[in-house]
C-alpha positions as CSV (number, residue, x, y, z in Angstrom):
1,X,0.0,0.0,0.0
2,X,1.2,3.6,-0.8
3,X,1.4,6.1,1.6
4,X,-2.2,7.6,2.6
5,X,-3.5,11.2,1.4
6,X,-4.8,13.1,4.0
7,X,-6.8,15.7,3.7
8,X,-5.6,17.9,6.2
9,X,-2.5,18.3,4.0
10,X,-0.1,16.7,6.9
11,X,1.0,14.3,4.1
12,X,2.4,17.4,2.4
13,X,4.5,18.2,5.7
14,X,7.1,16.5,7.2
15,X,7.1,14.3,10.0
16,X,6.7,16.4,13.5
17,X,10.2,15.4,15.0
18,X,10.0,15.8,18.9
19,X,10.6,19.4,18.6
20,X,8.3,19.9,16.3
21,X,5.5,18.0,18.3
22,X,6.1,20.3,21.8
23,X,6.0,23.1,19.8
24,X,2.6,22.1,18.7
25,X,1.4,20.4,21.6
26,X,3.1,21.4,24.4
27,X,4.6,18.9,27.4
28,X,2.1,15.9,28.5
29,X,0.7,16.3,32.2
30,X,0.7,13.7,34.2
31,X,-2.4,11.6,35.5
32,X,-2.6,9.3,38.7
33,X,-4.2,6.3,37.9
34,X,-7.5,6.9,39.0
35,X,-7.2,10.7,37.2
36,X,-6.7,8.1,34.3
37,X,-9.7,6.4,34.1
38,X,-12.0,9.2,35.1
39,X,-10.5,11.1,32.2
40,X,-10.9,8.1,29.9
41,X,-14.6,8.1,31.3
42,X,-15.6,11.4,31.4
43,X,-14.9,11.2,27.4
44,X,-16.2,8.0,26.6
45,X,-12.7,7.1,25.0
46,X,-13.0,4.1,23.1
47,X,-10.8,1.6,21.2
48,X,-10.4,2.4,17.4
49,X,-9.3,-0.8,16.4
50,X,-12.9,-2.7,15.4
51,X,-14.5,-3.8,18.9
52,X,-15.0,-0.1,20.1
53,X,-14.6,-1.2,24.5
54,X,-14.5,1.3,26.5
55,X,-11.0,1.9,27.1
56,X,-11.5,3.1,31.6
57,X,-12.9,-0.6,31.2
58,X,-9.4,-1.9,30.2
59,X,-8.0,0.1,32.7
60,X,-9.7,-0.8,35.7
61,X,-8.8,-4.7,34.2
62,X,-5.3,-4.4,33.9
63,X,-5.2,-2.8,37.8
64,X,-7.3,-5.3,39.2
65,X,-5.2,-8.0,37.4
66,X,-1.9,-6.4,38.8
67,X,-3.5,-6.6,41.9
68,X,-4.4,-10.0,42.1
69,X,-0.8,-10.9,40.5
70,X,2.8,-9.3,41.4
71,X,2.2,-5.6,40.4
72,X,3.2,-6.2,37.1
73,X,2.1,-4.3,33.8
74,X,2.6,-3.7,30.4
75,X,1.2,-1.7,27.6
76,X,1.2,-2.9,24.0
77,X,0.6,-0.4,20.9
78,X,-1.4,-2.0,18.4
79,X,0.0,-0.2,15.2
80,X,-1.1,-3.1,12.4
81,X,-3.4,-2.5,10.2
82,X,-3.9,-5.9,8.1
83,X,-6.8,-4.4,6.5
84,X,-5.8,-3.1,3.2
85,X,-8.7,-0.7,3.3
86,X,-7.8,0.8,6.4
87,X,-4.5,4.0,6.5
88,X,-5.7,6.1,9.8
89,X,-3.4,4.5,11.5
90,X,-0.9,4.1,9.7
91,X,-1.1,7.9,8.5
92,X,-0.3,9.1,12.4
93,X,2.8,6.8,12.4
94,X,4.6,8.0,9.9
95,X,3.5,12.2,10.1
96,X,2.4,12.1,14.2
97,X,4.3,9.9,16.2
98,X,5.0,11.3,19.0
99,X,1.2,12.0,19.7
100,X,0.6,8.1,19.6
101,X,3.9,7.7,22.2
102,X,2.4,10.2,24.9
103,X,-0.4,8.2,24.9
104,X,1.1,4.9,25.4
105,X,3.4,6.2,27.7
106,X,1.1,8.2,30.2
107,X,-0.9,5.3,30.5
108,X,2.5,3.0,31.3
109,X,3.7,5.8,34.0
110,X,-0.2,5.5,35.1
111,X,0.1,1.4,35.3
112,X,3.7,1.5,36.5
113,X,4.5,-0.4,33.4
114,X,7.7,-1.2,32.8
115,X,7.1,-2.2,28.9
116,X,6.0,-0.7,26.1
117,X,5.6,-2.1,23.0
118,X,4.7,-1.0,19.2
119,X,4.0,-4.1,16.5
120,X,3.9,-2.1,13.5
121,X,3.9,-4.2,10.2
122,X,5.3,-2.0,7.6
123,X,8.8,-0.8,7.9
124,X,8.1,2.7,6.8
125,X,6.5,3.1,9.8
126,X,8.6,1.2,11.6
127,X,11.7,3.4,10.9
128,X,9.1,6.6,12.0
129,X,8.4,5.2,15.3
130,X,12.4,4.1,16.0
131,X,13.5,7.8,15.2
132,X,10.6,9.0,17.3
133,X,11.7,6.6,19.9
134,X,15.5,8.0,19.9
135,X,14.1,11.8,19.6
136,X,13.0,11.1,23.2
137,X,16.7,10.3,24.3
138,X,16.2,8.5,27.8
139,X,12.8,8.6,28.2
140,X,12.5,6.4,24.7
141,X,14.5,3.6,26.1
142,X,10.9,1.9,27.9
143,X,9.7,2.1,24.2
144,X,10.1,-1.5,22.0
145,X,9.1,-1.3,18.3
146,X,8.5,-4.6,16.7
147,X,8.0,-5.3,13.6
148,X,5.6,-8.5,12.8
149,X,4.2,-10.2,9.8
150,X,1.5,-8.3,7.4
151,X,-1.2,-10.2,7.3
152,X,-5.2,-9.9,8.1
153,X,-5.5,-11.4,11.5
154,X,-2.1,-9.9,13.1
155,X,-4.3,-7.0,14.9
156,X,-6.3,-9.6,16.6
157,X,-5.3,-9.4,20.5
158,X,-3.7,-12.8,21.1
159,X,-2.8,-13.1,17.5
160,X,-0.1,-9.5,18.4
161,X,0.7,-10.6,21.8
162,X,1.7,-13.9,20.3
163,X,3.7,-12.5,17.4
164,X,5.5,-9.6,20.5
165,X,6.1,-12.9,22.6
166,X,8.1,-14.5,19.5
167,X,5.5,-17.1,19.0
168,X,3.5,-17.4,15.8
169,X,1.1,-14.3,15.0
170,X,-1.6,-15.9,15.0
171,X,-4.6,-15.9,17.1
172,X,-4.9,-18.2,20.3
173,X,-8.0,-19.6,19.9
174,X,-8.5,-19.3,23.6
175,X,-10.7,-16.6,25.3
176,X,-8.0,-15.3,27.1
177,X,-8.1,-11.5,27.8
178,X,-4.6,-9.5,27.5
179,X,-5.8,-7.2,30.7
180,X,-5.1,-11.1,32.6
181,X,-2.0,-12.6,30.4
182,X,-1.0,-10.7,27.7
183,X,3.1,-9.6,26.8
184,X,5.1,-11.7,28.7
185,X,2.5,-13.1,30.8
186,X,1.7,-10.1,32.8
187,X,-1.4,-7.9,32.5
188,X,-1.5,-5.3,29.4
189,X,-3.1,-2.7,27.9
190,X,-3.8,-4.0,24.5
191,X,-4.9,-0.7,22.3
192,X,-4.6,0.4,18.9
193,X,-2.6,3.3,17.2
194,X,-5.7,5.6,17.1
195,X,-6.9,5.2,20.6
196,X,-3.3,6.3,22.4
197,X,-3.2,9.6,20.3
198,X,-6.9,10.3,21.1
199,X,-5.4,9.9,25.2
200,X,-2.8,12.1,24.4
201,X,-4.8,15.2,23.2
202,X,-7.5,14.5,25.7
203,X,-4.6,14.6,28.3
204,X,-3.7,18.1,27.3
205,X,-7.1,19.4,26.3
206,X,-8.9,18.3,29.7
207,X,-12.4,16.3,29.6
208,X,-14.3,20.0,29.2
209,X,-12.3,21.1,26.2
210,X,-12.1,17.4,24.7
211,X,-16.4,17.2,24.8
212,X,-16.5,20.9,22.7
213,X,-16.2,19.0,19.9
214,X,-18.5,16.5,18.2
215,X,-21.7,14.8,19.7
216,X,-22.3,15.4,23.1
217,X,-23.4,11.5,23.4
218,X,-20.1,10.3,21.1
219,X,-17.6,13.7,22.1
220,X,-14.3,14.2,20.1
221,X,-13.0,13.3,16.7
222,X,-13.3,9.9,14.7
223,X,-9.9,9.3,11.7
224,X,-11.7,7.8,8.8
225,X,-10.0,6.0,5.7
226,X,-12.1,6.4,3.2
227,X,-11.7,4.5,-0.3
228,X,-8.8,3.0,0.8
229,X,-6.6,6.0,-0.3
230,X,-7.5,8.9,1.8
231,X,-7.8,9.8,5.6
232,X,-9.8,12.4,7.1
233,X,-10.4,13.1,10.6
234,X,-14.1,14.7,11.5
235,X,-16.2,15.9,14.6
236,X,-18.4,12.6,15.4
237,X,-21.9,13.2,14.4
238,X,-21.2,14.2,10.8
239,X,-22.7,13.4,8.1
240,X,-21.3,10.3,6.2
241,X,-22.4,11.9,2.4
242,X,-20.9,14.8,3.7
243,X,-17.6,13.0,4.1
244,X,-17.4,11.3,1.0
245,X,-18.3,14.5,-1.0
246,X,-15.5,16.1,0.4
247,X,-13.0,13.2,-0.5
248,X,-14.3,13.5,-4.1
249,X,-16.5,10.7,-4.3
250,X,-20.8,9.9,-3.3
251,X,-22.3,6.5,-2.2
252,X,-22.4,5.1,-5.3
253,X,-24.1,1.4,-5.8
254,X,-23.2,1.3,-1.6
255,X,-20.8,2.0,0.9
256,X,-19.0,-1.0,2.9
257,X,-18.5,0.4,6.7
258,X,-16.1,-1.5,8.7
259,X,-14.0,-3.0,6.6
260,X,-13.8,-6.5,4.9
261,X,-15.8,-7.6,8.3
262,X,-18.0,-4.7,8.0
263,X,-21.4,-4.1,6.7
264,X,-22.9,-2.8,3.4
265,X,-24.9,0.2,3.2
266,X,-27.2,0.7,0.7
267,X,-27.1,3.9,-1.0
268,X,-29.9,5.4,1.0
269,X,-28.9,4.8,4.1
270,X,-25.4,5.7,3.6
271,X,-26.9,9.3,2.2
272,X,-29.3,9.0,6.1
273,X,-25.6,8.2,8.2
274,X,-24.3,10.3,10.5
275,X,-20.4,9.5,11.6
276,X,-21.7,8.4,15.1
277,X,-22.4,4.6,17.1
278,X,-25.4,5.5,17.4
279,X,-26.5,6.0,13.9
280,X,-24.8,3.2,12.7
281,X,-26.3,1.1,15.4
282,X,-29.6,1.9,14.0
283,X,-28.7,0.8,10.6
284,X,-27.0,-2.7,11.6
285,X,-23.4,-1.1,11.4
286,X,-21.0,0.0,13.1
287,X,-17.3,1.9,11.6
288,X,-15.2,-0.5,13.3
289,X,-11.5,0.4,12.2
290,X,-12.9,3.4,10.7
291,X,-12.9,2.1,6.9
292,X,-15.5,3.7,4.4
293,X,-15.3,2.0,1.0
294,X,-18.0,3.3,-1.2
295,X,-18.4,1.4,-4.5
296,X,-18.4,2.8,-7.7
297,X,-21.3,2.9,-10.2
298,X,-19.7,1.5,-13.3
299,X,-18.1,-1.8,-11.5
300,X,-19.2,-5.4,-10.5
301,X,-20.8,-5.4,-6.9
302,X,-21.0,-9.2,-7.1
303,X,-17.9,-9.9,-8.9
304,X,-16.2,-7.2,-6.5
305,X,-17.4,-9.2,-3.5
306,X,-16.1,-12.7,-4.6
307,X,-12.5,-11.5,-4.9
308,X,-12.3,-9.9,-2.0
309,X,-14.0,-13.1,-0.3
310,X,-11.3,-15.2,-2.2
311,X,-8.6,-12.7,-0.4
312,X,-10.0,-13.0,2.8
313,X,-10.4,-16.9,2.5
314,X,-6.3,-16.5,1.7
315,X,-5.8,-15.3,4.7
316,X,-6.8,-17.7,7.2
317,X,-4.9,-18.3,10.2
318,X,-5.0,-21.7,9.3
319,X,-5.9,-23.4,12.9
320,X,-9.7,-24.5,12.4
321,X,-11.8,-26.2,9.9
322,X,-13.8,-23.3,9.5
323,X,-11.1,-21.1,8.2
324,X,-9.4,-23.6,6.4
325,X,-12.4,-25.6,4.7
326,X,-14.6,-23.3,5.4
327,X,-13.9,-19.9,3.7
328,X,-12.8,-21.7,0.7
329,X,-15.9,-23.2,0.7
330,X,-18.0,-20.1,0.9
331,X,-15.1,-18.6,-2.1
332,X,-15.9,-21.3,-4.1
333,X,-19.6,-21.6,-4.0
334,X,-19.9,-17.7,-4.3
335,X,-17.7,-18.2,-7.4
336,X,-20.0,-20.3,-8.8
337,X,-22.8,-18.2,-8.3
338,X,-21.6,-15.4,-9.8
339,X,-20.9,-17.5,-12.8
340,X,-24.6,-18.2,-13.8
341,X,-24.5,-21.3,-11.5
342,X,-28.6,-20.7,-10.6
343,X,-30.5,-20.9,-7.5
344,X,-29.0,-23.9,-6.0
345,X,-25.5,-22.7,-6.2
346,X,-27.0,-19.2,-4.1
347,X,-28.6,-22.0,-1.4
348,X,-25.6,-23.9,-1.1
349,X,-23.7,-20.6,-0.7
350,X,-26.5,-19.6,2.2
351,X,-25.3,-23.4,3.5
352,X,-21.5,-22.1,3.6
353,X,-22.2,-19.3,5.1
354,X,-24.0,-20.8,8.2
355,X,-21.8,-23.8,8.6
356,X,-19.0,-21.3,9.5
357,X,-20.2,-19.7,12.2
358,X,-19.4,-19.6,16.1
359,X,-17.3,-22.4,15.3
360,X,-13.8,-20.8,14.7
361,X,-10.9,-20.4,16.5
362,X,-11.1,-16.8,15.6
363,X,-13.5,-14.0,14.5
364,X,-12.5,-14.4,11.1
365,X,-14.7,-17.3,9.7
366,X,-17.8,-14.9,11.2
367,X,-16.4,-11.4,9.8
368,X,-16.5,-13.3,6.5
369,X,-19.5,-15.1,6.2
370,X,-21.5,-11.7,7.9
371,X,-19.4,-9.7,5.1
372,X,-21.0,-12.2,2.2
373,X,-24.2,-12.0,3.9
374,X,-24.7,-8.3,4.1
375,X,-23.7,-8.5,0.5
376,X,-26.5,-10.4,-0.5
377,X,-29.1,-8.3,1.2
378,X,-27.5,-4.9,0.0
379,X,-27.3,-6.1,-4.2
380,X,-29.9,-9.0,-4.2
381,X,-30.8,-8.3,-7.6
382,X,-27.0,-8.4,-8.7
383,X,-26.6,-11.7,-7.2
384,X,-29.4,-13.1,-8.5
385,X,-29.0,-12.1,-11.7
386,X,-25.6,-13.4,-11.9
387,X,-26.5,-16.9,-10.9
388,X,-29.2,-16.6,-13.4
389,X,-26.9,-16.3,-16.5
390,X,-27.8,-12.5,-17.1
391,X,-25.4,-10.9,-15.0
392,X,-24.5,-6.9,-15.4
393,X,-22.0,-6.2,-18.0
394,X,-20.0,-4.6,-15.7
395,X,-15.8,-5.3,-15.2
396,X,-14.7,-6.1,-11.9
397,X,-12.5,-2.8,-11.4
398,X,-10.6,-3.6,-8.1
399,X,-12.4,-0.9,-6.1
400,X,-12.0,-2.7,-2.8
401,X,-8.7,-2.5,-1.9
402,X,-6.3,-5.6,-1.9
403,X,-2.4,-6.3,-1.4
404,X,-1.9,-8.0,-3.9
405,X,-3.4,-5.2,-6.7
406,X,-1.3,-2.4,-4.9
407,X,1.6,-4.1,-4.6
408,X,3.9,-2.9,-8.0
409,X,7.1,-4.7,-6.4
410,X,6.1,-8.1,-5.2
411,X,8.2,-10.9,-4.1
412,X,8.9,-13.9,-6.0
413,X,9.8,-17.1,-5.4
414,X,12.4,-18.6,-7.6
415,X,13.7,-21.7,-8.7
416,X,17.3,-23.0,-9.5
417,X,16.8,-25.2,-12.3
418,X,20.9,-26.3,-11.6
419,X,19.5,-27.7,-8.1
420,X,15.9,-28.5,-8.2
421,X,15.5,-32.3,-8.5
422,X,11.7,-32.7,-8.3
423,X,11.0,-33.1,-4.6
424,X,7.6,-31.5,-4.7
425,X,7.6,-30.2,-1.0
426,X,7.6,-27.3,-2.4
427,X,3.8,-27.7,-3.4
428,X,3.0,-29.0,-0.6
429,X,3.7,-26.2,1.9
430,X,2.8,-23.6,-0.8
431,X,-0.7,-24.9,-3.4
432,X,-1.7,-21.3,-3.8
433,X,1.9,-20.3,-5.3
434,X,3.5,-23.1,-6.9
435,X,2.3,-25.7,-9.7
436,X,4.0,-28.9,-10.9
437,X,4.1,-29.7,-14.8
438,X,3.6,-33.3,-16.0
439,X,7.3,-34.6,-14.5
440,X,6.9,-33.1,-11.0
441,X,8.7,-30.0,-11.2
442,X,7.7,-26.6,-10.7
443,X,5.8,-25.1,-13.8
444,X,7.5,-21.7,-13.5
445,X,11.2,-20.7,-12.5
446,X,9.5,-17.5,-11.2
447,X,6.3,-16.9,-9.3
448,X,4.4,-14.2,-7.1
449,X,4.6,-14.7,-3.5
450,X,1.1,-12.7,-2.3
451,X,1.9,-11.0,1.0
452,X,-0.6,-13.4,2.9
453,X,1.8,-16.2,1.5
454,X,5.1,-14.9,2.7
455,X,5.4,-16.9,5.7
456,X,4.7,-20.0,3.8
457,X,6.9,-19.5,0.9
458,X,9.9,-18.8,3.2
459,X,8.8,-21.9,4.9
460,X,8.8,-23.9,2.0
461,X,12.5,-22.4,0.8
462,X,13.4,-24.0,4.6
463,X,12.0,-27.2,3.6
464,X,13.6,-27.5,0.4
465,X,16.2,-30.3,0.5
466,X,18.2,-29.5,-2.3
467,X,18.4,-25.6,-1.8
468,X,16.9,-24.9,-5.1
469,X,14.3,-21.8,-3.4
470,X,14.7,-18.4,-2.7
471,X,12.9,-15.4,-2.2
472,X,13.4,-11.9,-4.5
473,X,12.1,-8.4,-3.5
């Protein structure tokens, strides 16, 4: 992914070195830990990262946890964003840093934490955040930046604390709460990129000043990606229209709120949105990680769908049935649909969809099915006239962002023909990349490697017995 456009013009400016960000800002107060979570209270702060819990909630866990244990605390920066149509974040990284740092560490000095973690997943912004880091001299040393794999489950909780802990980054499969066991076994703060700045400015602003701004109900600001390309922040309560007029575009055939896990909008209620829970909650949404993807009038909603159903099946974490039958499955059958294959291939795809759900190791098999499903109830004339052999006309544009599409340097996996003697284990840990011809050796000297495949394909140039694999940027 390129580097977001913001529509404040901060993309145009440098990044605020530390300097730069007290001449702005000013120094950071500092809060007891109860001045903490009344703050955090009095302003209804809540995560950005999807869920949306209150974040004095996660507080008051993490204290009672240390409590009951040795004292012991840490705080952990979620700074992935695996969606590809999410940039918010990633946007106040690379041009705010500092910002997202005071938050994290006023509520480590608050905790008595003695770690402080970032898992970023783009090195861009992990080179930002390790200048930031040595801008603060000695007061950057509690700060850890790590940088983890790119893929769509990484932001899950356990799947980050797993990744920070060097274990797989993946997610647990266990209801385990970070606030209890999270980095290194002790209790953490697990919050996004987002969340920490909006501590930080509410820190310096006070809860009175903080509440000027925005809904009384839902007080502050809200950081938006809309269309994949362009990041705005707004006063909550705004109208969504309103927003997408002034990044250039309307509601089109729909708006997708949320993200890939998110919910479609048709075009009148995305016109009758306001930029608030509440009005979301009325409409059976709710902004999640702060994506807005509306789609365009002259492309494919059905076809649009399925490839972005296929992407997410691709990026399963691989540890239950569900994920790893099941959103294939679901990929498959849609496929079919969408291909004139008639009513029975829509019931069997209504089939898919149910079989997956509450039965993951994860939230991903149900962000995926409920992302099909709103689908079908937003363009159920598309779909059916697809599966009837009619279809649209239309060209499947891309306009949901993916990876892969945005990607212009990819990896590759390559093959030394001088040492490849046909072992095939190669296909094995890698189906989706590599293909055999008719004697057992790989079809192509040089293939892709999608960034949901990286960890396999390095795992398969591990495996390979004679050495004949390796990986080119």
């Amino acid at each position: 992914m390129g580097a977001p456009r913001l529509l404040a013009g901060l993309d145009q400016a440098a990044r605020l070195d530390r300097v730069a960000h007290l001449t702005t800002h000013g120094q950071m107060p500092r809060y007891r830990p109860e001045e903490l979570v009344d703050l955090a209270e009095n302003i209804d702060l809540r995560g950005r990262g999807g869920a949306g819990f209150p974040f004095a909630k996660k507080l008051r866990s993490v204290m009672r946890s240390a409590r009951a244990g040795d004292g012991q605390t840490a705080v952990v920066v979620n700074g992935s964003e695996g969606e590809p149509s999410c940039l918010k974040d990633t946007a106040l990284l690379l041009h705010t840093p500092h910002l997202v740092l005071d938050g994290a560490l006023l509520a480590a000095a608050a905790l008595n934490s003695e770690d402080v973690v970032v898992g970023v997943t783009r090195r861009d912004v992990e080179q930002s955040l390790r200048e930031a880091v040595a801008e603060r001299g000695p007061a950057g040393r509690r700060v850890q930046v790590t940088l983890l794999p790119e893929r769509f489950v990484t932001g899950e909780s356990t799947a980050h604390v797993n990744g920070l802990n060097g274990g797989p980054t993946l997610p647990s499969g266990q209801k385990v709460r970070t606030s209890d066991r999270g980095l290194n076994g002790v209790p953490t703060l697990f919050s996004n990129t987002e969340t920490f700045a909006q501590l930080a400015v509410a820190a310096r602003l006070g809860a009175l000043d903080f509440r000027a701004t925005g809904l009384p109900s839902e007080p502050g600001t809200i950081m938006l990606t809309v269309a994949g390309n362009t990041v705005v922040e707004t006063p909550s309560g705004a109208a969504l229209s309103y927003i997408l007029e002034l990044c250039g575009t309307d509601p089109g055939q729909g708006v997708l709120v949320g993200g890939f896990h998110g919910k479609w909008l048709t075009p009148a209620n995305a016109r009758a949105a306001e930029i608030s829970r509440e009005s979301l909650d009325r409409l059976g949404a709710r902004l999640g990680a702060g994506a807005v993807m509306p789609l365009p009038m002259d492309t494919c909603p059905a076809g649009e769908v399925a490839r972005v159903t296929r992407w997410l099946a691709k990026e399963s974490a691989g540890q239950c049935g569900p994920c790893v039958r099941g959103l294939p499955a679901i990929a498959d059958v849609l496929d079919d649909a969408i291909r004139g294959g008639g009513r029975a291939a829509l019931e069997m795809l209504e089939m898919r969809m149910k079989a997956v759900l509450k039965r993951g190791a994860c939230s991903h098999p149900d962000g995926t099915s409920n992302f099909v499903a709103s689908a079908l109830r937003t363009f159920p004339d598309e779909f059916r006239d697809h599966a009837l052999g009619s279809g649209c006309g239309r060209r499947v544009l891309g306009a949901l962002p993916l990876y892969e599409d945005d990607d212009e340097n990819p990896e590759r996996l390559l093959v030394d023909w001088t040492l490849c003697r046909g072992h095939g284990l190669c296909v094995d840990v890698l189906p989706d990349v590599v293909r055999l011809d008719l004697d057992g050796f790989p079809a192509e000297a040089s293939m892709v490697v999608p960034r949901a495949q990286r960890q396999k394909a390095l795992r398969a140039v591990r495996r390979c017995p004679a050495l004949a694999l390796r990986i080119q940027d």
